[in-house]
C-alpha positions in Angstrom: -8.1 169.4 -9.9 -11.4 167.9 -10.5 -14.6 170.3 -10.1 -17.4 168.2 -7.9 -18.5 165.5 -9.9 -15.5 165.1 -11.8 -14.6 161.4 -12.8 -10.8 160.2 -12.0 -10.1 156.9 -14.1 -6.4 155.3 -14.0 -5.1 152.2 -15.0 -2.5 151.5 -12.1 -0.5 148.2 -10.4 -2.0 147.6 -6.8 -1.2 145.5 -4.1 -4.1 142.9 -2.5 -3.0 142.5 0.9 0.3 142.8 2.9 3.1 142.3 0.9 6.4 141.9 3.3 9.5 144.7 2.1 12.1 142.0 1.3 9.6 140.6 -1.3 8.7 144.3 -2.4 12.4 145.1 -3.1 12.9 141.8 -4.5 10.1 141.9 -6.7 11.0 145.7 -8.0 13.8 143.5 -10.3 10.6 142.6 -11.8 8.6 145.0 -12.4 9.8 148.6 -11.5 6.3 150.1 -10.4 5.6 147.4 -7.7 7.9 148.9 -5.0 5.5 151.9 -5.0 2.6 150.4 -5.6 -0.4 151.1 -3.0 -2.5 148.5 -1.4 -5.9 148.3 -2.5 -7.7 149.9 1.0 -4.5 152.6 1.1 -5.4 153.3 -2.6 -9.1 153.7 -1.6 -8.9 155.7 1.7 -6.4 158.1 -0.3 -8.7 158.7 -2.4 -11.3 159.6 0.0 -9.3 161.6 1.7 -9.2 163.8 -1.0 -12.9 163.8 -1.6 -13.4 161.1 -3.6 -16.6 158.6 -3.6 -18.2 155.8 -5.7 -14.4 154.6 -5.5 -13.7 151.4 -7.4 -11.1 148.9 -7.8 -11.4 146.6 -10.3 -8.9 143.9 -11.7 -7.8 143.7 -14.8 -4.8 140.9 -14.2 -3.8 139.3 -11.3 0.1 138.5 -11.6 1.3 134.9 -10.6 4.7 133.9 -9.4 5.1 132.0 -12.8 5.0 135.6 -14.8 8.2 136.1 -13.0 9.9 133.2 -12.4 12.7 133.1 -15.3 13.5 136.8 -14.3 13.4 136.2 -10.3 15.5 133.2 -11.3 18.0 134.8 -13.2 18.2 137.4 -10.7 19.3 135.2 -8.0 16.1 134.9 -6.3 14.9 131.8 -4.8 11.3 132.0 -6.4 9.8 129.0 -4.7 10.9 130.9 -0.9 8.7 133.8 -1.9 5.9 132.4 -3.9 3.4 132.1 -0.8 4.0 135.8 -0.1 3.3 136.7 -3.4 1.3 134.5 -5.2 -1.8 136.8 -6.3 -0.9 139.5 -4.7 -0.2 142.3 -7.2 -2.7 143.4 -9.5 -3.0 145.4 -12.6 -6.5 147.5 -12.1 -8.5 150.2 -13.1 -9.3 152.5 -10.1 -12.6 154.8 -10.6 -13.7 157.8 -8.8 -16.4 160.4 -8.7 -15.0 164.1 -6.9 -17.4 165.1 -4.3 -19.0 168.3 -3.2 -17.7 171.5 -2.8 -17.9 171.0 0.9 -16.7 167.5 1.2 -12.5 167.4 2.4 -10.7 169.6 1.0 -7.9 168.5 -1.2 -4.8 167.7 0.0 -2.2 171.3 0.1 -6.2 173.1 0.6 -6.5 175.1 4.0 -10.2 175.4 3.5 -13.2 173.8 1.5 -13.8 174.7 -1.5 -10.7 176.4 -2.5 -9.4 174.5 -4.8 -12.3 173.4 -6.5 
C-alpha cells in the first residue's frame, strides 16, 4: 500500500495492441510471462483504478519475431503464419506511477476512501 504520493516503478512485459489467444498461448513456449501480460491501456486504466496518476509506459525493448524464431521453430510453430500478429507487439517496459490523494478511488478490496491508505 502506497501512502498519497507514493511512487510505483516496475519493470514488466506488456502487450501494444491486440494480440489474438492462439498467438498468446503459442507464444507462452517462448517466453512464460507473455500469456499474462497486460496490454498497455489495460495496464494503465488498472492502475488508475486504483488511484494512480502521472502513469507511464515506457519501452525498454520491443521483441521481434526473429528473437523467437529458432525456439517457435523447434516448437513446431509455423513462425512466418504468426509474424504479422506479432511482429512488435510485446514489449519489455518500465511502468511509473504516482498514488493519489487520500480521496481519490479507493484501492481495490477498500469499501471506503481512505482506508487503506
Amino acid at each position: 500500500m502506497l501512502k498519497p504520493g507514493g511512487r510505483f516503478a516496475v519493470s514488466d512485459v506488456v502487450v501494444r495492441g491486440e494480440v489474438p489467444e492462439l498467438v498468446r498461448k503459442s507464444m507462452l513456449l517462448w517466453v512464460g510471462c507473455i500469456a499474462g501480460a497486460l496490454e498497455e491501456r489495460e495496464y494503465a486504466a488498472r492502475l488508475a483504478e486504483a488511484g494512480f496518476t502521472g502513469i507511464s509506459v515506457e519501452p525498454t525493448r520491443v521483441y521481434s519475431i526473429e528473437d523467437a524464431r529458432s525456439f517457435l521453430v523447434e516448437a513446431g510453430i509455423d513462425v512466418d503464419a504468426i509474424a504479422p500478429l506479432v511482429e512488435g507487439k510485446f514489449m519489455s517496459a518500465f511502468i511509473r506511477a504516482t498514488k493519489g490523494s487520500a480521496t481519490a478511488q479507493p484501492a481495490v478490496g477498500c469499501s471506503k476512501p481512505g482506508c487503506c491508505n
